[in-house]
C-alpha positions as CSV (number, residue, x, y, z in Angstrom):
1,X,-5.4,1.1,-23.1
2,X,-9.1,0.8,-24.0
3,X,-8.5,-2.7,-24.9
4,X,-6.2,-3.4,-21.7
5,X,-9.5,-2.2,-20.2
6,X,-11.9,-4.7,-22.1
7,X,-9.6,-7.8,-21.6
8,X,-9.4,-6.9,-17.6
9,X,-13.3,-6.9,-18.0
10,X,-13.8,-10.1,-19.5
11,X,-11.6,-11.9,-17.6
12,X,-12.7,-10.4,-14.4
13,X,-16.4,-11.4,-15.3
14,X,-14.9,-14.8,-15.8
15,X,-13.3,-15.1,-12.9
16,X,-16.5,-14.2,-10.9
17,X,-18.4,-16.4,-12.5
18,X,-16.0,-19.5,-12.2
19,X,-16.1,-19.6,-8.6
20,X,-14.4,-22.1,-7.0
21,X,-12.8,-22.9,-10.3
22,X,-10.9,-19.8,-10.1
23,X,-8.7,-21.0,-7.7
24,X,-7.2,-24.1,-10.2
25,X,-3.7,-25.3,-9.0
26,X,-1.7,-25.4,-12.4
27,X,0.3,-28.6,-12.4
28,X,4.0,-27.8,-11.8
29,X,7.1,-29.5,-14.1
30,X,8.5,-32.2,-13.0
31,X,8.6,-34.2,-9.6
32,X,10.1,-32.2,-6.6
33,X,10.7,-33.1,-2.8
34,X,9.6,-30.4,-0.7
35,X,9.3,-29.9,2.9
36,X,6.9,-31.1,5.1
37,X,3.5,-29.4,6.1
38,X,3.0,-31.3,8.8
39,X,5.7,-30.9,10.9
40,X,7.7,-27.2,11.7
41,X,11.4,-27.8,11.8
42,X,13.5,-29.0,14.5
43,X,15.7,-27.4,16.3
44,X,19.0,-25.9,13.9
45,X,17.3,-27.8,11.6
46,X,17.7,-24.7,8.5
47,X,21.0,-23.6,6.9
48,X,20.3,-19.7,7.3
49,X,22.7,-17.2,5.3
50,X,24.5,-14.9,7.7
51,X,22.9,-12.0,8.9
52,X,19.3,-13.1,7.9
53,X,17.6,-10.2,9.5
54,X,19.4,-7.9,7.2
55,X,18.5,-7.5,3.6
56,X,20.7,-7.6,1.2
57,X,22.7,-5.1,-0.3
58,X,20.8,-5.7,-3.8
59,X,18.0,-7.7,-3.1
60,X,16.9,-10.1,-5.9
61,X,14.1,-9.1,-8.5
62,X,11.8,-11.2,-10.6
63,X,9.4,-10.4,-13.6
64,X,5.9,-11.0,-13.0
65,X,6.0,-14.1,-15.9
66,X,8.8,-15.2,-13.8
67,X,7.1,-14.8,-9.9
68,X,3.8,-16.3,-11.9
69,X,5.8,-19.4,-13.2
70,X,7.3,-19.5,-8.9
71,X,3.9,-19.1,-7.5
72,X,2.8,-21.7,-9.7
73,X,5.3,-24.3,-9.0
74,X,5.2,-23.5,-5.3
75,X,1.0,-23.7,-5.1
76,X,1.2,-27.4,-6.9
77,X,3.8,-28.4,-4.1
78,X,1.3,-27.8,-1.2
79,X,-1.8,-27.8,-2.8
80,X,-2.4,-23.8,-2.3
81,X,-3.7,-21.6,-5.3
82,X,-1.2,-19.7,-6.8
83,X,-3.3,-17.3,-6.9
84,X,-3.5,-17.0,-3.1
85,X,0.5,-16.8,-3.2
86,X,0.5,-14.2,-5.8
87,X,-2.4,-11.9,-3.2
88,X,0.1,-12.5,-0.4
89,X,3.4,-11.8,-2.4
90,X,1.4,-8.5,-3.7
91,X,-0.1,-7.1,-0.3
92,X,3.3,-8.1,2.1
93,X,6.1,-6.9,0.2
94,X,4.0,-6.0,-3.5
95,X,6.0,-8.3,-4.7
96,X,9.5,-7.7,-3.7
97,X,9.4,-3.9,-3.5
98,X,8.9,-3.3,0.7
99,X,10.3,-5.8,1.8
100,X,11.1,-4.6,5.7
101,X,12.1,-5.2,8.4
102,X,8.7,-3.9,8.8
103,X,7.8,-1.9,12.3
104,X,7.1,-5.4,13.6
105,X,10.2,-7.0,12.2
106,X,8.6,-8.8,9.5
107,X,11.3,-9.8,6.7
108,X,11.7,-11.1,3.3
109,X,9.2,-11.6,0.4
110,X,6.6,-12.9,2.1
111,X,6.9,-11.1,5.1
112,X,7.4,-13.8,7.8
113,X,8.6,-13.0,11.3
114,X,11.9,-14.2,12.5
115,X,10.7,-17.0,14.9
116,X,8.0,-18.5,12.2
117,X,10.6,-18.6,9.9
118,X,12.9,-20.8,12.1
119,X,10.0,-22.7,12.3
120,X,8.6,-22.9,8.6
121,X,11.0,-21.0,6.3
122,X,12.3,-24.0,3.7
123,X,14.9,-23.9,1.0
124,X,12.6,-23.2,-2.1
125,X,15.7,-22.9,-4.6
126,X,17.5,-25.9,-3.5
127,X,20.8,-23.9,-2.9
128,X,21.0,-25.7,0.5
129,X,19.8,-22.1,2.5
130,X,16.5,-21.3,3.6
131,X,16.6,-17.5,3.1
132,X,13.7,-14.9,3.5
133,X,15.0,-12.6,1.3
134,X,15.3,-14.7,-1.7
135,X,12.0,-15.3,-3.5
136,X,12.0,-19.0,-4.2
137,X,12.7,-19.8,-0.5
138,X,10.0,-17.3,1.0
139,X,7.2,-18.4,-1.4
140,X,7.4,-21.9,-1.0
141,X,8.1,-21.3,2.8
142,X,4.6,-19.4,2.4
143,X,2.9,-22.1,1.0
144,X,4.3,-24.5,3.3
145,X,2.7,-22.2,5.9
146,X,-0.6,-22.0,4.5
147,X,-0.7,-25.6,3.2
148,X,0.0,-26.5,7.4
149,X,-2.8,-23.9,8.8
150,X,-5.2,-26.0,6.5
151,X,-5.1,-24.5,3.2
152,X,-6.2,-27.2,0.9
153,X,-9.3,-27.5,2.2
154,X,-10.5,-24.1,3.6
155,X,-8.4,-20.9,2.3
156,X,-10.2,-18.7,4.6
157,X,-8.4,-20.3,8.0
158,X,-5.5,-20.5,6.2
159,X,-5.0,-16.8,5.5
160,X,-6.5,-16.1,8.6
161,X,-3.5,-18.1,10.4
162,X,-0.8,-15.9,8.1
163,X,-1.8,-12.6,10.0
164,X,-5.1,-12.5,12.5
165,X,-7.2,-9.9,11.1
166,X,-10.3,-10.4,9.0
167,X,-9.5,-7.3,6.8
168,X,-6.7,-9.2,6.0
169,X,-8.3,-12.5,4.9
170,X,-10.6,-10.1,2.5
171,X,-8.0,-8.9,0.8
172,X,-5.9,-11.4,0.1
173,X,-9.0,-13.4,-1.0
174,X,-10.3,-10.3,-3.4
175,X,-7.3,-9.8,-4.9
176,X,-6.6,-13.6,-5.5
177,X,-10.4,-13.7,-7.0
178,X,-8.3,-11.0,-9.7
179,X,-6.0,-12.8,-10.5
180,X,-7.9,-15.7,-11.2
181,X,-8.6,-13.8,-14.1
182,X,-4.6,-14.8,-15.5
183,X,-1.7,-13.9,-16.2
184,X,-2.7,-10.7,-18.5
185,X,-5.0,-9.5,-15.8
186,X,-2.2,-9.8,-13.1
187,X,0.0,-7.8,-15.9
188,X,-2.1,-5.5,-16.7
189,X,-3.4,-4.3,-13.5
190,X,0.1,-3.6,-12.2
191,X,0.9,-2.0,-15.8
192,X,-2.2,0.3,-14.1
193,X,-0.7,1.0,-11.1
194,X,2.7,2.2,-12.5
195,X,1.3,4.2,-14.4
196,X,-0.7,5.7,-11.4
197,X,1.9,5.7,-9.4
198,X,4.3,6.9,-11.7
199,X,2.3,9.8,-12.6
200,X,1.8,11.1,-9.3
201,X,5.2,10.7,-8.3
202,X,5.8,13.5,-11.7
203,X,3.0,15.6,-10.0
204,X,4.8,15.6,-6.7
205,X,8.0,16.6,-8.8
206,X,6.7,18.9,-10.9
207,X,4.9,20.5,-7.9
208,X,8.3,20.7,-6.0
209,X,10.4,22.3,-8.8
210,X,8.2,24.6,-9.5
211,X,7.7,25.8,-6.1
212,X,12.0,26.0,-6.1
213,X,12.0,28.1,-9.1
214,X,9.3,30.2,-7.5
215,X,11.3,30.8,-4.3
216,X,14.4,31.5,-6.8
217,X,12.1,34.0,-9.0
218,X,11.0,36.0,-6.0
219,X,14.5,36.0,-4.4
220,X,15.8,38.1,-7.4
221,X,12.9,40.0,-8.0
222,X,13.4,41.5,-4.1
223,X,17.3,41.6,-4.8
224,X,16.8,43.5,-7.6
225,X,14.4,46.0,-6.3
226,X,17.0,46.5,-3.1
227,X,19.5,47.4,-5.7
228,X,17.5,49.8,-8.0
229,X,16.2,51.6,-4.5
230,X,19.9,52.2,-3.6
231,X,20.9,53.1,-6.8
232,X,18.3,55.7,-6.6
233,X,19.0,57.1,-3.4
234,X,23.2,57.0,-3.8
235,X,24.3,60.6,-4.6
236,X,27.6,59.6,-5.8
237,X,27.6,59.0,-9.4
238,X,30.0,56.5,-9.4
239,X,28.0,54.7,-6.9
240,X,24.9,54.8,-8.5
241,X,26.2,53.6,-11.9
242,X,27.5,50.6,-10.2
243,X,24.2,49.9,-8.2
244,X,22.3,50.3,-11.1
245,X,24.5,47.9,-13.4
246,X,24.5,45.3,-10.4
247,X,20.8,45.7,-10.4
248,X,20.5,45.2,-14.3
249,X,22.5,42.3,-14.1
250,X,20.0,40.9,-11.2
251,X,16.9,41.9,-13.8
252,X,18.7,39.4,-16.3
253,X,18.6,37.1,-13.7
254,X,15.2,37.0,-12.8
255,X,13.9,37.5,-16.4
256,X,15.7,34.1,-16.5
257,X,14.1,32.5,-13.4
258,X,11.0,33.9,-14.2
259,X,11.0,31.9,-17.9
260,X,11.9,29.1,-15.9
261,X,9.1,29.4,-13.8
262,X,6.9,29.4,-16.8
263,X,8.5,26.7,-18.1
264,X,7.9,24.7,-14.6
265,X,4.2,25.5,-14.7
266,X,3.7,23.7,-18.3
267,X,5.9,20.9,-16.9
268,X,3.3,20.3,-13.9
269,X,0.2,21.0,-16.0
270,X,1.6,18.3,-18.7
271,X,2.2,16.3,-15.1
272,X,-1.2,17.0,-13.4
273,X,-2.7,15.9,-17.5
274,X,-0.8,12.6,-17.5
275,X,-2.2,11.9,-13.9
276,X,-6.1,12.8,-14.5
277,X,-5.9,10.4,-17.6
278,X,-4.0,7.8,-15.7
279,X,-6.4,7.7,-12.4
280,X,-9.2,7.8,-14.9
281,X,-8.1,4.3,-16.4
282,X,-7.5,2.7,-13.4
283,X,-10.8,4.2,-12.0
284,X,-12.7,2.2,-15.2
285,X,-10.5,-0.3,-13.9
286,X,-11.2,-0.4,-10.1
287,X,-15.4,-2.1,-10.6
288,X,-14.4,-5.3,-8.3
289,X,-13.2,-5.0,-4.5
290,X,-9.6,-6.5,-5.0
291,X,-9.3,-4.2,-8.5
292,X,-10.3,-1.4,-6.4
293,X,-7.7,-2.6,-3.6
294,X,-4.7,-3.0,-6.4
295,X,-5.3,0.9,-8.3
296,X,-6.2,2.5,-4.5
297,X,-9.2,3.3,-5.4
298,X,-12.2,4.9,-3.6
299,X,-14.3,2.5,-1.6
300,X,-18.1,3.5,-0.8
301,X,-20.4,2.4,2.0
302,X,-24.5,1.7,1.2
303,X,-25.1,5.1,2.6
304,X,-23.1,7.0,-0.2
305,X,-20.1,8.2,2.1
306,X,-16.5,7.3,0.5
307,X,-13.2,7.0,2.8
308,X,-11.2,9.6,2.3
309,X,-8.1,7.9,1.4
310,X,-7.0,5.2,-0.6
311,X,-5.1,2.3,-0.7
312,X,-6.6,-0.4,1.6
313,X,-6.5,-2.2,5.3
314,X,-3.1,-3.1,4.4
315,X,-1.7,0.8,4.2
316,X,-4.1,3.0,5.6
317,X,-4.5,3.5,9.6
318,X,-5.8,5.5,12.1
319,X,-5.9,5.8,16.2
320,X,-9.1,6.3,17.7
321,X,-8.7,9.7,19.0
322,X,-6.2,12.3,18.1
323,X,-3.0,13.8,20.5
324,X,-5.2,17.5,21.6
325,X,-8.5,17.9,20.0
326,X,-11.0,16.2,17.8
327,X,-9.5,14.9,14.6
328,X,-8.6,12.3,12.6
329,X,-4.9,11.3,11.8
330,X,-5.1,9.2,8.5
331,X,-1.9,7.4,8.1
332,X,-1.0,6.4,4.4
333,X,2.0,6.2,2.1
334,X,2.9,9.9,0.7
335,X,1.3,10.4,-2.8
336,X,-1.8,8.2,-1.6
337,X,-5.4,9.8,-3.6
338,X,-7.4,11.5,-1.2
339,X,-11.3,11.7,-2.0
340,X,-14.0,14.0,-0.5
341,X,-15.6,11.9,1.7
342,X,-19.6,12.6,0.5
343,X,-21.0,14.7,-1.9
344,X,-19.8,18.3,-1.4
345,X,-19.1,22.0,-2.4
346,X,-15.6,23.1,-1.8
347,X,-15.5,26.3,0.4
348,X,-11.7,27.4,0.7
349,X,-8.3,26.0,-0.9
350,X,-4.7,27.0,0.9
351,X,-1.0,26.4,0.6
352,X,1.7,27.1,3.0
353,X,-0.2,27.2,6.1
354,X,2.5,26.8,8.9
355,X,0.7,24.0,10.8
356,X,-2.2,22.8,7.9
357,X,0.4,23.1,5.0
358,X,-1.8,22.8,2.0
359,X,-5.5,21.6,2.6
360,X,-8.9,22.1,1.5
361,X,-12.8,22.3,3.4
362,X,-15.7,20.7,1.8
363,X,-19.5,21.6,3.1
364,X,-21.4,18.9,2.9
365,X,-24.9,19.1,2.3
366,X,-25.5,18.7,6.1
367,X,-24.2,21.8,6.6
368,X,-20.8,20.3,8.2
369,X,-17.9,21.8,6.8
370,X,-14.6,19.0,7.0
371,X,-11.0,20.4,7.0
372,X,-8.3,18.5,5.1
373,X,-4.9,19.3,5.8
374,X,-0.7,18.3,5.0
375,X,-1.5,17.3,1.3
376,X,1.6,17.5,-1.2
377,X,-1.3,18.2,-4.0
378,X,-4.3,19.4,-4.2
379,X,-6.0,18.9,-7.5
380,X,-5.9,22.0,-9.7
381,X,-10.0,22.1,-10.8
382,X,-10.5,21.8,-6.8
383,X,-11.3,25.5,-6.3
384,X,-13.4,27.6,-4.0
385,X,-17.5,27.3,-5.2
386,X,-17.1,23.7,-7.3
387,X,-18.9,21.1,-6.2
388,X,-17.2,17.8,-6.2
389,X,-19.3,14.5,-6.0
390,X,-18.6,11.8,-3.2
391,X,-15.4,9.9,-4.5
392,X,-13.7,12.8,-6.3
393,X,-9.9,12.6,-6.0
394,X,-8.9,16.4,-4.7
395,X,-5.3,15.8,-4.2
396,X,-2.4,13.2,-2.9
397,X,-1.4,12.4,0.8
398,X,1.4,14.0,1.7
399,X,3.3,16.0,5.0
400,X,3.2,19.4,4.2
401,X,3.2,22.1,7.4
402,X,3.4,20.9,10.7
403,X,3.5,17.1,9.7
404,X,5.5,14.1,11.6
405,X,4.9,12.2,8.6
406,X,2.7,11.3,5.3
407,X,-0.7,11.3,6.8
408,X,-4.0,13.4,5.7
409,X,-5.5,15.3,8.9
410,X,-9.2,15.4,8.5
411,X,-11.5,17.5,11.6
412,X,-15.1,18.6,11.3
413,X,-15.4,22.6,12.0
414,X,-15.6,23.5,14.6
415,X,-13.8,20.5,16.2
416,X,-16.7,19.9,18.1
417,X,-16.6,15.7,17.5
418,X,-14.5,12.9,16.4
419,X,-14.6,12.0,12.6
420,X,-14.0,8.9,13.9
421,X,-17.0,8.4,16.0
422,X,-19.2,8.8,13.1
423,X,-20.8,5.6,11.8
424,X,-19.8,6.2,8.3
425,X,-16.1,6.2,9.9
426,X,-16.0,3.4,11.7
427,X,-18.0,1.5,8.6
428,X,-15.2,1.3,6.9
429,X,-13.0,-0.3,9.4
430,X,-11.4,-3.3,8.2
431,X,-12.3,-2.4,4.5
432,X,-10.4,0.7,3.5
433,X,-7.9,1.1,7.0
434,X,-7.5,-0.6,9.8
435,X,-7.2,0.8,13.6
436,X,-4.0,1.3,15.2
437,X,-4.9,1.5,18.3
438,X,-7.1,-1.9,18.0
439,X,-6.2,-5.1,20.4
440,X,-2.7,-6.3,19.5
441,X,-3.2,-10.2,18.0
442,X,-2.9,-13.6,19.8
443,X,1.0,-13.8,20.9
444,X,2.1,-15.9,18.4
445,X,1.1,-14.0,15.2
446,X,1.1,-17.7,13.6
447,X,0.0,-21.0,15.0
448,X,2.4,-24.1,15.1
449,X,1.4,-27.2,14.3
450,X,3.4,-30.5,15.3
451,X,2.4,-34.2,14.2
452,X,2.5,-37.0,17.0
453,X,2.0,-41.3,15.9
454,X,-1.7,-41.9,15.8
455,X,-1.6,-43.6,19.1
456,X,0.4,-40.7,21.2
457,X,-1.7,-38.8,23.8
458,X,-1.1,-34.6,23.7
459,X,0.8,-32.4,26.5
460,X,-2.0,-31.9,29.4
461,X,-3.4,-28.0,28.2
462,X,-2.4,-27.6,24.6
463,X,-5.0,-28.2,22.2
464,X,-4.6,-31.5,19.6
465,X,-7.0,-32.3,16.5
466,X,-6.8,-35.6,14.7
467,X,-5.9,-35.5,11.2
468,X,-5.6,-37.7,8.2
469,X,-4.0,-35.4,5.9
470,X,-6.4,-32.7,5.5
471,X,-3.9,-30.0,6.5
472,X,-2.6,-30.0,2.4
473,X,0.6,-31.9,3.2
474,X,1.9,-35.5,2.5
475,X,-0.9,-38.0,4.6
476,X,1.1,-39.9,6.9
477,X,-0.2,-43.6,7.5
478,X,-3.2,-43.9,10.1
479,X,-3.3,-40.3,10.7
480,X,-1.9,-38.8,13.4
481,X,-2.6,-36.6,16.2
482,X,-1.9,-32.4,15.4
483,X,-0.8,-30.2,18.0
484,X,-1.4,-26.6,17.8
485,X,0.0,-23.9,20.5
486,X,-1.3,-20.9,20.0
487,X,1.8,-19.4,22.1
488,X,4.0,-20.5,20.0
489,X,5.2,-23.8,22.1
């Protein structure tokens, strides 16, 4: 791993310093007729397979040599940068793995909505269907896309046209700036986050077994005692020989379950080992903004506060105000790291609270203390007098106690204010989650672009550009005017 680490280093400092060289198409194989950027599709102009909203049964995988070689082939077609293609494949779907409907009813690989897709999807594969879900048709459909919104010439409008949000355009741009680094980077920084994720996910199921074979343990140790107290108090010999033989064969039981519960414990301490030596690679890994983005790791402000979860824009949220009282809901995928948020000393740890579940409170050195509740883990050298330092993992997201769902619940005590309304908070908007509660985008979530003959006047009220091929698709002759309707016209 230490030289995983040392080529990710290199090729990251290369990446950084090559600039706008980073971002080199790769010439593709071969001649190929692809769609054109400059014009959406007509009307029943796609072949769609039946049922495109649904995914399939068994969706189709590919190996990152394989999506690498796709993005590749797809990027020289519209003169995008693969490595722009690979930032999008990773951050809508992470690359085939969540691929919706989402909760806005985004489908497929690249995670288009239903009405741009009728409008720019294109069959990538050349099986004579344009179809979301398979990944030579949404990539190359996504590239299309970008290639129309401007691509070629300035990346920045381009992703900014794929989903409205700055946050947005900063991450796909970071982690494309990664990837610039190659293919071993790309490999190795998902080899990271397996192993990241893959250790927590043993955690979580180490944590649960044990607490089963807890629950079993103490079960028998009260059934037992129930059955040596009647077998004391039962006057009838016969009786009593019977309660007591019952209540050996319950001690068997729970010397058994109790072994068991030994053997659980080593099984999450091997678990919580593997995970502190797998979020301590990825943390060596996690020096550049995208790297931090890919491994979830902590992200800082200038002031030396850390958000408390990671993960990024792209999974974390969180309303402005909270449904009774001063607090902070934290949205995120279960298992997410959780961080104190400054420098610290923690002052309590509890499990099985009936409305915190398991949690933790941290006094910072203002004298606030901060309550974190509903976590599936809290990390086991997280005790009561240790100071942690600000971007210490203490545990995972989870929705333990009186949780709807994964989320960490995080209140100043009293609950006199909004975390929220702290400046810290709100710095990281954009950079580590994003507001739910903020203004819904334009009402197309994509603009559309149509090409008229050089000399055609545009529709009275929709905005027109004149182009000469700039927009990263085939030049048509003398230019031509573009329309764009930002309602989706």
């Amino acid at each position: 791993m230490r030289r995983i680490l040392l080529v990710l280093a290199v090729a990251l400092a290369a990446a950084g310093a090559a600039g706008a060289d980073t971002f080199r198409v790769v010439p593709a194989d071969g001649d190929r007729t692809v769609a054109s950027a400059w014009t959406p599709n007509g009307a029943s102009a796609l072949s769609l397979p039946y049922g495109f909203l649904t995914p399939p049964a068994q969706p189709e995988q590919r190996t990152l040599p394989q999506l690498q070689e796709l993005w590749q082939r797809a990027g020289e077609a519209y003169g995008i940068p693969w490595q722009v293609l690979a930032a999008i494949n990773k951050v809508e779907s992470n690359f085939g793995q969540n691929m919706g409907p989402s909760s806005a009813g985004a489908i497929g690989w690249m995670q288009f909505m239903p009405s741009t897709w009728l409008r720019w999807g294109t069959d990538g594969s050349g099986d004579g269907i344009a179809d979301p879900w398979n990944p030579e048709d949404a990539v190359y459909s996504a590239a299309r896309y970008l290639a129309a919104a401007g691509g070629a010439t300035d990346l920045r409008r381009a992703v900014f046209a794929y989903n409205h949000a700055d946050w947005y355009v900063n991450e796909v741009l970071q982690i494309a700036q990664v990837y610039g680094g190659g293919a071993q980077v790309t490999a190795d920084l998902e080899a990271l986050q397996l192993q990241v994720d893959g250790a927590s996910a043993s955690v979580e199921q180490a944590r649960a077994a044990l607490a089963a074979a807890e629950a079993a343990a103490a079960r028998l140790r009260g059934a037992e005692t129930i059955l040596a107290g009647k077998a004391a108090r039962t006057r009838l010999l016969s009786d009593r020989l019977t309660f007591q033989q019952a209540a050996g064969q319950a001690g068997g039981r729970r010397s058994a379950a109790e072994a068991l519960v030994e053997q659980r414990r080593e099984e999450l301490d091997r678990a919580q080992a593997a995970l502190a030596g797998a979020r301590e690679q990825a943390q060596s890994a996690s020096f550049t903004a995208g790297a931090r983005t890919l491994l979830s790791g902590a992200t800082y402000d200038s002031t030396g506060w850390v958000f408390p979860v990671g993960g990024g824009p792209g999974a974390v949220s969180v309303a402005h105000d909270h449904h009774d009282y001063p607090a902070a809901d934290i949205a995120a995928p279960e298992g997410a790291p959780v961080y104190a948020l400054n420098a610290a000393v923690v002052t309590d740890v509890w499990q099985g609270d009936p409305k915190c579940g398991t949690g933790l409170d941290l006094q910072t050195a203002d004298g606030r203390t901060w309550t974190y509740c509903h976590l599936s883990y809290v990390d086991p050298a997280i005790l009561p007098g240790t100071p942690v330092s600000a971007g210490a993992q203490v545990g995972l997201v989870g929705s333990t106690g009186d949780a709807s769902g994964p989320h960490l619940h995080l209140q100043l005590r009293p609950a006199s204010s909004y975390p929220q309304a702290e400046p810290w908070f709100q710095s990281f908007a954009g950079t580590a989650f994003t507001w739910q509660d903020e203004a819904p985008p334009p009402a197309s979530e994509h603009p559309v672009f149509a090409v008229l003959p050089g000399d055609a006047q545009a529709p009275a009220g929709v905005p027109a550009v004149t182009s000469g091929g700039g927009f990263g698709g085939p030049a048509t002759a003398g230019g031509g005017v573009v329309l764009f309707s930002a309602n989706g016209g």
